[in-house]
C-alpha positions in Angstrom: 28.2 -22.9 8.1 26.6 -19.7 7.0 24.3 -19.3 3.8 26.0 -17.4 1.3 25.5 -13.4 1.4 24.2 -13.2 5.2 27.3 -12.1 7.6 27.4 -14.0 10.6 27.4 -11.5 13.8 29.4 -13.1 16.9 28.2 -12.8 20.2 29.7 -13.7 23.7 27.5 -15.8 25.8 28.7 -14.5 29.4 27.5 -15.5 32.8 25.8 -18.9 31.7 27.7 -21.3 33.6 26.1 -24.1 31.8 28.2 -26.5 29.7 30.9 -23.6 28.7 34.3 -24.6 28.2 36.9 -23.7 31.2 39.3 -22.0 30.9 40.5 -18.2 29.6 39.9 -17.5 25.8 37.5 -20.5 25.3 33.8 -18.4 24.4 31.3 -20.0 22.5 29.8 -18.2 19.9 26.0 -18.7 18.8 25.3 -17.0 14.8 21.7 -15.7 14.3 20.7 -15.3 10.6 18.0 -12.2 10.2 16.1 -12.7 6.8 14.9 -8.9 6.1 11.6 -9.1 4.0 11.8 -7.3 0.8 10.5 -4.6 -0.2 6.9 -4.1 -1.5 6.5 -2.6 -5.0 2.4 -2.2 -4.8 2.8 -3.7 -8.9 -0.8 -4.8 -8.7 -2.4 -1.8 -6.8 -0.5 0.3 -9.1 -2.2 -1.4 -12.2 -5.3 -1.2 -10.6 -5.1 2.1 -10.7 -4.1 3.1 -13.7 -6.5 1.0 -15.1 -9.7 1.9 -13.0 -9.2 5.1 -11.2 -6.7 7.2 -12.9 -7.6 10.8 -11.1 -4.8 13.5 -11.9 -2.6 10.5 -13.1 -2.1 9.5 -9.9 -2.2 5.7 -11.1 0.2 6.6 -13.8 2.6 7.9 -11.9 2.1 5.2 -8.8 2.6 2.7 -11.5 6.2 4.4 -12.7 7.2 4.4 -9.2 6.5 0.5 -9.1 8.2 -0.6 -11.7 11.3 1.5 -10.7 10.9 -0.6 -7.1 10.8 -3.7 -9.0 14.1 -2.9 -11.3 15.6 -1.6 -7.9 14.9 -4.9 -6.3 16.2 -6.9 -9.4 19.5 -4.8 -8.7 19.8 -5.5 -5.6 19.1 -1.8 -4.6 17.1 -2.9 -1.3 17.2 0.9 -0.3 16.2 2.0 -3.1 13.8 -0.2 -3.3 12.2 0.8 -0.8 11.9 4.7 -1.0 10.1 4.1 -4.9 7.5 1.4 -3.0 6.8 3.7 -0.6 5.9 6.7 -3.2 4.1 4.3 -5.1 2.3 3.0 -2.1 1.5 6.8 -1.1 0.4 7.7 -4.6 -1.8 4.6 -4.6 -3.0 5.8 -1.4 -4.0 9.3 -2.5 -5.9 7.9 -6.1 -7.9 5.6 -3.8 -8.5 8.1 -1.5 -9.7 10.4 -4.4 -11.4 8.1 -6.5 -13.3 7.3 -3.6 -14.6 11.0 -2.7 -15.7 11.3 -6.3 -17.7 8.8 -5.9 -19.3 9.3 -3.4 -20.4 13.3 -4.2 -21.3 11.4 -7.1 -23.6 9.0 -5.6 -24.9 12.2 -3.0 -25.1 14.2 -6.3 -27.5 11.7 -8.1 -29.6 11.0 -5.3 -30.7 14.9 -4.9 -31.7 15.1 -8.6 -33.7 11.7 -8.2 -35.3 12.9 -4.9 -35.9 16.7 -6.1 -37.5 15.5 -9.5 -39.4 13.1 -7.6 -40.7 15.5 -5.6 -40.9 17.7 -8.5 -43.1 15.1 -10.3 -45.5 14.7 -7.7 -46.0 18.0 -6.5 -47.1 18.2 -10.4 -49.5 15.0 -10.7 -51.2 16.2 -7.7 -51.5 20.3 -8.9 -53.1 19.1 -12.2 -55.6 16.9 -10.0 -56.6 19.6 -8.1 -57.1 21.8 -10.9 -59.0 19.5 -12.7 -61.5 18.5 -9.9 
């Protein structure tokens, strides 16, 4: 009655009058199968990554910690499974999290030495007018 490799758990059904068997001994037992979802490996973040945003190794060593979820998983290892997802997921975490602050004092960075040699430029254009006038 129950799919192979899920243990069936038993439980009593007491003080429901409704359709039970009379009589002492006679209980009626109802099974609830529980599918756990597996655990993640982040396989694809972790290959993003390495492949894009590689700060520190960060996405090397996210990418490790994937494929040791996915042999884990292939095991059977569920625990396992799930500590090396969750470093990888962490990992991937921390080179997003980094990639994305260089960026952005990147894109700050570059916009102050546009605007200052902007400024620069024009502070000259009109000196040499003046002077010339």
């Amino acid at each position: 009655m129950n799919p192979q490799g899920y243990p069936s758990a038993s439980a009593p059904l007491q003080g429901v009058q409704y359709g039970q068997p009379e009589g002492p001994g006679m209980v009626q037992y109802t099974t609830v199968n529980v599918v756990a979802e597996p655990p993640k490996d982040h396989i694809i973040w972790s290959i993003f990554s390495f492949v894009h945003m590689n700060p520190c190794c960060l996405g090397l060593a996210a990418l490790i910690h994937s494929v040791k979820a996915r042999d884990r998983k292939m095991v059977g290892d569920l625990e396992g499974a799930r500590h090396y997802g969750s470093t990888a997921r962490s990992l991937n975490i921390a080179a997003t999290v980094l990639i994305c602050l260089i960026v952005l004092i990147f894109i700050i960075v570059y916009s102050v030495i546009v605007g200052q040699i902007s400024s620069s430029i024009h502070r000259s254009s009109s000196y040499d007018y003046n002077f010339r006038g």
